[in-house]
C-alpha positions in Angstrom: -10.2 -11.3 -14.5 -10.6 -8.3 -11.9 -10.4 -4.6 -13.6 -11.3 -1.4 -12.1 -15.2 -2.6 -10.9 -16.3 1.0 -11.8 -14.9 0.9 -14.8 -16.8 1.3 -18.2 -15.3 -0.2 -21.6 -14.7 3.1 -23.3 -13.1 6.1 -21.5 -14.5 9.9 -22.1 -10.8 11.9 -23.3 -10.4 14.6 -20.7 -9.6 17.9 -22.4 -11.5 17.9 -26.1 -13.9 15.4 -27.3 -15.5 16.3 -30.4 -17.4 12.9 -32.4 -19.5 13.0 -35.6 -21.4 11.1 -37.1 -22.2 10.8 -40.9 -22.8 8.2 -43.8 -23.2 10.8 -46.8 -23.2 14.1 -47.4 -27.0 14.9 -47.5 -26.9 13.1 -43.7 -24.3 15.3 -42.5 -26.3 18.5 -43.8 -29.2 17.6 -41.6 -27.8 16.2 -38.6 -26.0 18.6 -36.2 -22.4 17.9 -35.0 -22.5 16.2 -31.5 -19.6 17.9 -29.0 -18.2 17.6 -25.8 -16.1 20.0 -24.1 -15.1 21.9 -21.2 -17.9 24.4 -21.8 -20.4 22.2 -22.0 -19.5 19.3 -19.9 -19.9 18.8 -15.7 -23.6 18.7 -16.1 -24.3 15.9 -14.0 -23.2 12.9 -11.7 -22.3 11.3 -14.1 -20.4 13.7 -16.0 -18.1 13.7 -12.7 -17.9 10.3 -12.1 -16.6 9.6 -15.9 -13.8 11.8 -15.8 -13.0 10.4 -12.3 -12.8 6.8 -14.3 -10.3 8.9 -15.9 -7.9 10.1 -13.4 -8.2 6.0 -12.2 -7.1 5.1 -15.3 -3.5 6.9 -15.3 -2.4 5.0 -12.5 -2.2 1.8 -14.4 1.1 4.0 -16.3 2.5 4.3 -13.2 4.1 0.5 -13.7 7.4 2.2 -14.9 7.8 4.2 -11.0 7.9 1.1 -9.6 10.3 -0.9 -12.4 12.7 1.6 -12.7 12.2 2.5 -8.9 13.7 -1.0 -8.3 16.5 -1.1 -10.9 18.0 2.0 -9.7 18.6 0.4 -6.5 20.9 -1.8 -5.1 18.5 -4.9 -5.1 18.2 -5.4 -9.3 20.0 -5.3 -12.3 18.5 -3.8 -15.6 18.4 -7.3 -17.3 16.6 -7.8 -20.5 18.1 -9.1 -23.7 21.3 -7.4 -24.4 22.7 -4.1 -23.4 20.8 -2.3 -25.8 17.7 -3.4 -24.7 15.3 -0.8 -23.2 18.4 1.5 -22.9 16.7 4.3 -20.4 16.6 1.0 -17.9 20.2 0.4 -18.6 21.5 4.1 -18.3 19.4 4.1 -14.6 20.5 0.5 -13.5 24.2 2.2 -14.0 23.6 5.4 -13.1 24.6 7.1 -16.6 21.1 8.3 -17.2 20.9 11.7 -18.7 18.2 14.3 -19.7 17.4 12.1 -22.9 16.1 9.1 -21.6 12.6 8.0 -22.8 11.6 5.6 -20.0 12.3 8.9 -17.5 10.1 10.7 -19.9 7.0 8.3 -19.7 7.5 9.2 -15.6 7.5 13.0 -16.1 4.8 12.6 -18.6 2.1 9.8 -17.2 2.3 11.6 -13.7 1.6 14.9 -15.3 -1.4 13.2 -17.0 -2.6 12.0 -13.8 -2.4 15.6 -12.9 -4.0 17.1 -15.7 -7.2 14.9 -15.6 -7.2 15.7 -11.8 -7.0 19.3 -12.3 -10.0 18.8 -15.2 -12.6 18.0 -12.4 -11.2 20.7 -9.7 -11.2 23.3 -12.0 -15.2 22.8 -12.7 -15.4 21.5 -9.7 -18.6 24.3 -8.3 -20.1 24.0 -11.3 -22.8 21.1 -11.0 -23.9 20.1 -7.1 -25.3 16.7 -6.4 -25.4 14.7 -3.2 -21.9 12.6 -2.8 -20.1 15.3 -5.1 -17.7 15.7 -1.7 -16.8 11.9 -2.4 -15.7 12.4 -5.7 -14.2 15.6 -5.1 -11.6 13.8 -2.7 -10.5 10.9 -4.7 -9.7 13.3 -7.3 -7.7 14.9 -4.8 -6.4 11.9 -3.1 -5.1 10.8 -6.9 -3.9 14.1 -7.6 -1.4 13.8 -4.7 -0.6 10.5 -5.6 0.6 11.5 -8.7 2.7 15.2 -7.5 4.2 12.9 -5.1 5.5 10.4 -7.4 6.7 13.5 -9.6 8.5 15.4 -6.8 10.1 12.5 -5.2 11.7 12.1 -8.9 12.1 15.1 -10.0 12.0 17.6 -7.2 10.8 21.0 -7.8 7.7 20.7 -10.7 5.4 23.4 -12.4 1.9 23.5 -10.1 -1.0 25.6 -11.3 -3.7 24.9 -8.8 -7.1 23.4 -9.4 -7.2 24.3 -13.4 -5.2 22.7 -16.2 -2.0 23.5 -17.5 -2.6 25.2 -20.9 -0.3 25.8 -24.1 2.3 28.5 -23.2 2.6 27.6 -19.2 5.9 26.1 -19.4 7.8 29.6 -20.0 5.5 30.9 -17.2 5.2 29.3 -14.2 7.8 28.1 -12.7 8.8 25.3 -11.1 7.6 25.5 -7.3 9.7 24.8 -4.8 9.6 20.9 -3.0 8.2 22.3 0.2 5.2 24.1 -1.9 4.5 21.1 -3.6 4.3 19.1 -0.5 2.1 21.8 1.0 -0.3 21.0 -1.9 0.0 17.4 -1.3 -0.4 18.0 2.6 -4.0 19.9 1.9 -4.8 17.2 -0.9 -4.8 14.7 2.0 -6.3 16.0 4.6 -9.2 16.6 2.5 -9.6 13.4 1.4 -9.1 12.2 5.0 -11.8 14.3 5.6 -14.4 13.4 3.3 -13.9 9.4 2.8 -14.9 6.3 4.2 -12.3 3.6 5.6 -14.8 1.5 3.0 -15.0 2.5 -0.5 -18.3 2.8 -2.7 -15.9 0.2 -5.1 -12.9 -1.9 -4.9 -9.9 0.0 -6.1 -11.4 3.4 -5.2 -9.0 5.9 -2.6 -10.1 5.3 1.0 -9.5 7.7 4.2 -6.8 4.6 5.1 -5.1 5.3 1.4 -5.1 9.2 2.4 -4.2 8.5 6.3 -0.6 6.4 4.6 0.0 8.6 1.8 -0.1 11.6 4.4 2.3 9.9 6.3 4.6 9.1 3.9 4.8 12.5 2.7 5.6 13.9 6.1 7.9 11.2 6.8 9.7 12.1 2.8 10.3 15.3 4.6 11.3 14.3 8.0 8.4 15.6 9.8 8.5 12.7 12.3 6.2 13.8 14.9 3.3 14.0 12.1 4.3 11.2 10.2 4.1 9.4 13.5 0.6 10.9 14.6 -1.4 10.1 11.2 0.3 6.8 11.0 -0.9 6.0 14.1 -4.2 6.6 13.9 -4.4 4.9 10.7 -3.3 2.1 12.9 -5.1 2.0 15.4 -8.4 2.6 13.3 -8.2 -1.6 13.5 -9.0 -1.2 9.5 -6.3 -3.1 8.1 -4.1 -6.4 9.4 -1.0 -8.2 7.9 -2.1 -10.9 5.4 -1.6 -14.4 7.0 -2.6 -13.4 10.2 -6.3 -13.6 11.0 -8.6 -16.4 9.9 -7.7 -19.0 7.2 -4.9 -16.3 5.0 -2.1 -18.1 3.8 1.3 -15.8 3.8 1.9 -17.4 0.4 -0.9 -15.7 -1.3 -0.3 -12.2 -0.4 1.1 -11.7 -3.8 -1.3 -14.2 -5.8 -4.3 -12.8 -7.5 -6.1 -14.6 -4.3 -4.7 -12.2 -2.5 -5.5 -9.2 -4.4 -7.3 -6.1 -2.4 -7.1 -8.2 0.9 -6.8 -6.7 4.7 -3.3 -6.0 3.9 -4.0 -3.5 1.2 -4.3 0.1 2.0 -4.1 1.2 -2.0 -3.9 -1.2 -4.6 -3.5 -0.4 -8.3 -6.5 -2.3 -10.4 -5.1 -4.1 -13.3 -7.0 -6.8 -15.9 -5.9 -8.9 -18.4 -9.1 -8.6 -21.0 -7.8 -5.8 -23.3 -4.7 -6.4 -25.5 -1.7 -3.7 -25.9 1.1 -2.8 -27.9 4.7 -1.1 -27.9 3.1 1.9 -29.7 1.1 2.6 -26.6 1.9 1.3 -23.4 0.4 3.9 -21.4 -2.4 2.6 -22.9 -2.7 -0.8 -21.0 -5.2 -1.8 -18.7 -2.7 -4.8 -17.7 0.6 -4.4 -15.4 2.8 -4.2 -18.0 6.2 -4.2 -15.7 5.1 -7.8 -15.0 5.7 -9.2 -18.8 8.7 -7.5 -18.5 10.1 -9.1 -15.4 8.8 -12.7 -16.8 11.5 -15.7 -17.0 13.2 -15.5 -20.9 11.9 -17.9 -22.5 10.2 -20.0 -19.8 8.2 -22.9 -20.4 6.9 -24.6 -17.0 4.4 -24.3 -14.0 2.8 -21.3 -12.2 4.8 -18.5 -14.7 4.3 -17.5 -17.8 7.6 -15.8 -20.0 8.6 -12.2 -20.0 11.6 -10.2 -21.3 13.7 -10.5 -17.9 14.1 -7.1 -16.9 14.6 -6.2 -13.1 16.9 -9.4 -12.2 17.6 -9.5 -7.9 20.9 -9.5 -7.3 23.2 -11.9 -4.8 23.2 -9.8 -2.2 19.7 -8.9 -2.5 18.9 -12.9 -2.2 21.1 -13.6 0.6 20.0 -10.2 3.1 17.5 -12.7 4.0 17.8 -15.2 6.4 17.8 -18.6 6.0 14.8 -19.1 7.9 12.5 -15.9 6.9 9.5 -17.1 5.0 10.2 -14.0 2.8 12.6 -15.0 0.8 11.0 -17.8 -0.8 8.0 -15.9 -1.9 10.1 -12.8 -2.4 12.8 -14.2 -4.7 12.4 -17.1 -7.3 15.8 -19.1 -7.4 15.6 -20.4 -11.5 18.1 -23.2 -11.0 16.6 -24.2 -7.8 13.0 -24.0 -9.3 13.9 -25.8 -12.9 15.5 -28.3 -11.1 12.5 -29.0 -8.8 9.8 -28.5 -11.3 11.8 -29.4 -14.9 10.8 -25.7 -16.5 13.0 -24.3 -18.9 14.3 -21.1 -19.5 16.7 -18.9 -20.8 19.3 -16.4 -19.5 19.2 -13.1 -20.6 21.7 -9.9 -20.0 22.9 -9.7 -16.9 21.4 -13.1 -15.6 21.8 -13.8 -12.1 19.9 -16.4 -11.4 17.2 -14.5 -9.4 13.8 -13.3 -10.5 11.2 -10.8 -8.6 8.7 -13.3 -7.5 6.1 -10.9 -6.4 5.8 -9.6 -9.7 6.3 -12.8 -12.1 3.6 -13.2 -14.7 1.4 -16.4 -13.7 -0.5 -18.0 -16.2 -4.2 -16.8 -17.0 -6.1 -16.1 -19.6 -5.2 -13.1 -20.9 -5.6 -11.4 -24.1 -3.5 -9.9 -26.7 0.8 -9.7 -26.1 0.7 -11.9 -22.8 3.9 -9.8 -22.2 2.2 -6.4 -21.6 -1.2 -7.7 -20.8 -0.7 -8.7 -17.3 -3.8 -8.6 -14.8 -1.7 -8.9 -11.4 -2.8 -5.6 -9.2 0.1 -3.5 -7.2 -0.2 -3.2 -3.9 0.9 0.5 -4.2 0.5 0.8 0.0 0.8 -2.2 2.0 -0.2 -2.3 5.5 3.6 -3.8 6.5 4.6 -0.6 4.8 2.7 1.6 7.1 4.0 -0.5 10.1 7.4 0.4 9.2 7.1 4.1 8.4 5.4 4.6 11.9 8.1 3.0 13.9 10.3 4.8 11.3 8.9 8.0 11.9 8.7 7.2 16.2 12.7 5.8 16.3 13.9 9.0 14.3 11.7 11.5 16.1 12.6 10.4 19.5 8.5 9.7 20.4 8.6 5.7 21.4 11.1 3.3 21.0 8.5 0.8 22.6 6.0 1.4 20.4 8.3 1.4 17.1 9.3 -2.3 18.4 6.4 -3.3 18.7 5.3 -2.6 15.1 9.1 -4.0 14.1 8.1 -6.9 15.5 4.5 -8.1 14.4 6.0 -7.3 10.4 9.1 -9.8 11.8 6.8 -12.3 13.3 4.4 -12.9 10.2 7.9 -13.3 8.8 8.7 -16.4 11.0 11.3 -14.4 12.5 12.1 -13.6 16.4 11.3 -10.2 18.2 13.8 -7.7 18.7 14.4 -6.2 21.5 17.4 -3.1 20.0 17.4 0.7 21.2 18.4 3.8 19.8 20.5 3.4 16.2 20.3 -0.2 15.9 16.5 -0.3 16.5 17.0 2.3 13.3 19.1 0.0 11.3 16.8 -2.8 12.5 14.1 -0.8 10.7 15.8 0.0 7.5 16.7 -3.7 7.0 13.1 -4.7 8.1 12.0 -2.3 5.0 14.3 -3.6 2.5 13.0 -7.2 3.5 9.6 -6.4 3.4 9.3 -4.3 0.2 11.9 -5.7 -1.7 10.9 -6.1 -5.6 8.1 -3.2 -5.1 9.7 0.3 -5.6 10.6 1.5 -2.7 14.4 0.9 -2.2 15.9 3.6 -4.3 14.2 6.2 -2.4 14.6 5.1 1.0 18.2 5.0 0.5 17.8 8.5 -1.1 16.1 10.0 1.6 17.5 8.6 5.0 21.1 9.1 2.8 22.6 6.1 2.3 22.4 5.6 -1.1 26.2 6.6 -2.2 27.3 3.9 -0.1 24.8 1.2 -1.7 24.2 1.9 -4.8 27.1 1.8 -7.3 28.0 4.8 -9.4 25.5 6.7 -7.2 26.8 10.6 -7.1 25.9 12.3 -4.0 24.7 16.2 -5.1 23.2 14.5 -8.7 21.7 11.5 -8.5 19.1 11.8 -5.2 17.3 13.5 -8.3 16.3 12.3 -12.1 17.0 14.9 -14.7 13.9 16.8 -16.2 13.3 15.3 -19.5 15.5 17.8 -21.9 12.0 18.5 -24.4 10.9 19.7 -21.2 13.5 22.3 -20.3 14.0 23.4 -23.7 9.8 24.3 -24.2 10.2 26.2 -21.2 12.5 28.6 -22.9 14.8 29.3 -20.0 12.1 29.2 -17.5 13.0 26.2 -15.7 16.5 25.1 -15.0 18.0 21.4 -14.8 18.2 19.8 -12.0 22.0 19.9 -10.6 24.7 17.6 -12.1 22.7 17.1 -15.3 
């Protein structure tokens, strides 16, 4: 299976590495102590390029954004085995979540590791020069505002302190910035990386100018900046890099979510994941497979194509039936269970909350991996999807008065590799023609919660949503209370 091609079997630990070596006492007096550390690391290439490995390797955490980005919308339930089960997914899916929930902990806490090991190589970032240090210099970047995204479109306002590591004793000191400094840090992130990457990258599953073109956008777009949004998007498009899957040459539509269809013309940023090293409960940061995939598996499920999984993130009804009966997305979007038993003879069970309807895009399928085949799961995430970037541009064009013309245009191509007729709507229901096209689209990948949040519309879909509380998580309560009164909970919590 596929992993991170740049990536070596052991990884260097970011802030303190100190390894001895001994076999008896009289050894140990004459051999000296071997260390690594901050003082005595970034020496080399090399030195740079491990730690990058280890900003990479975060990401594969990031699973639980997208998971519990799903449940809390209106397109899943929690699921799982009973109402006990995973309670932090519960509490979201109903919208009773409260400072102390452990699954919103892992997103405060992975994200700020991401961070961390970013900030590791900017803040010795002048001390070694060696041809191509620009390259690695923005995918740290790139990562690093991948990551303070994620964070302040959960959380809102977070801590920032600049290119060096947080250190013991910075939580009752800095404060937490306000959301338009943090996107002004994201901004400059960005257009650095633009800046100094290729469309191409050196290896698959590295950043790309493309990844830092979308991500830009996005972020403008999170903050209703329409006119940029609409620029960078635009030239991202036009750079002719990318194409929706199923298109061009001999692509099938029905493997843009297969591992055939892994880090194909559709993907603009893909998240790496392999199915060779095991994991457990104790650690599920420390995966190298998806792990939200073994947890969205069929209960119990014995039959073709899918392996099992503990039936979290169940579609809804409504979910299943906002597609027509003759878009090709469905299908491949949504697995029907009775539908499929009855054609294929699998088995399965029901879990909590059953409805019938599983996140096809995400399903385990069988292969040969290692360890608990329920958190060892080597299918990738496209994290940016060129249909995504399509949408956000005519998005950002609609809502920024710039070109209705244009905005239909990119409606439309995402609607014809759908099997569906163009549109021809103007003003408001070209909009609402947009937002339904991105619910279609992205449906089982993360998005919804937040595009309901931010264009605000979630109140009205998304039930026991409280307008003034919920558009935000709460910061984990360990958090506030290390800060000592320095930061304050977000509102309603």
């Amino acid at each position: 299976m596929k992993r991170y091609n740049f990536k070596p079997k052991t990884l260097l630990v970011l802030l303190t590495l100190t390894f001895s070596l001994g076999c008896t006492e009289e050894f140990l007096d004459e051999t000296q102590e071997y260390n690594i550390s901050s003082e005595n690391y970034f020496n080399s290439e090399q030195d740079y390029y491990n730690a990058l490995i280890g900003v990479y390797d975060v990401l594969q955490s990031t699973y639980v954004n997208v998971l519990l980005g799903e449940i809390a919308s209106d397109n899943t339930l929690s699921g799982g085995e009973s109402a006990t089960d995973v309670i932090g997914f519960q509490q979201v899916d109903e919208m009773t979540h409260t400072p102390v929930n452990d699954n919103l902990d892992d997103v405060w806490d992975w994200n700020f590791a991401g961070v961390q090991r970013a900030n590791y190589i900017l803040e010795f970032k002048d001390k070694t020069d060696f041809p191509g240090k620009d390259q690695i210099i923005a995918e740290t970047r790139f990562l690093r505002a991948y990551f303070t995204f994620e964070l302040v479109k959960w959380f809102g306002p977070i801590p920032l302190s600049g290119d060096e590591r947080f250190v013991l004793g910075d939580e009752t000191t800095i404060p937490r910035s306000p959301v338009s400094e943090v996107y002004d840090q994201i901004e400059s992130d960005l257009e650095f990386a633009i800046n100094n990457l290729d469309y191409t990258a050196p290896q698959v599953g590295r950043a790309t100018k493309g990844a830092a073109q979308a991500l830009l956008g996005k972020a403008y777009l999170y903050q209703e900046q329409f006119q940029e949004s609409a620029s960078v998007l635009t030239d991202l498009i036009n750079s002719g890099q990318y194409h929706l899957y199923g298109t061009q040459g001999d692509e099938d539509y029905a493997n843009l979510f297969e591992y055939v269809g892994e880090n194909s013309a559709e993907s603009v940023f893909e998240i790496q994941y392999t199915g060779e090293e095991g994991a457990g409960f104790g650690c599920l940061q420390c995966s190298e497979g998806n792990v939200a995939v073994g947890f969205q598996g069929i209960r119990n499920y014995s039959g073709p194509l899918f392996e099992s999984g503990y039936s979290f993130n169940v579609p809804v009804q409504e979910a299943y039936d906002a597609f027509t009966d003759n878009d090709i997305r469905r299908y491949y979007t949504i697995l029907d269970i009775e539908a499929w038993a009855a054609e294929t003879g699998a088995s399965y069970s029901e879990g909590y909350k059953h409805t019938g309807y599983f996140n096809r895009k995400y399903l385990p399928r069988k292969n040969d991996n290692l360890g608990d085949t329920n958190l060892t799961q080597p299918n990738n995430y496209r994290a940016i999807r060129y249909a995504d970037v399509l949408l956000m541009a005519a998005e950002a064009l609609v809502r920024g008065n710039i070109d209705e013309d244009r905005a239909r245009t990119y409606v439309n191509m995402v609607r014809e590799r759908a099997g569906l007729d163009p549109i021809d709507s103007a003003g408001a229901t070209l909009l609402d023609v947009i937002y339904t096209e991105r619910r279609l689209e992205l449906m089982g990948e993360g998005h919804r919660f937040f595009d309901l949040v931010r264009t605000g519309r979630a109140a009205q879909e998304i039930e026991g949503f409280t307008t003034g509380k919920n558009e935000l998580f709460p910061i984990p309560l360990e958090e506030i209370e290390f800060s000592q009164g320095n930061w304050s909970q977000n509102s309603g919590y």
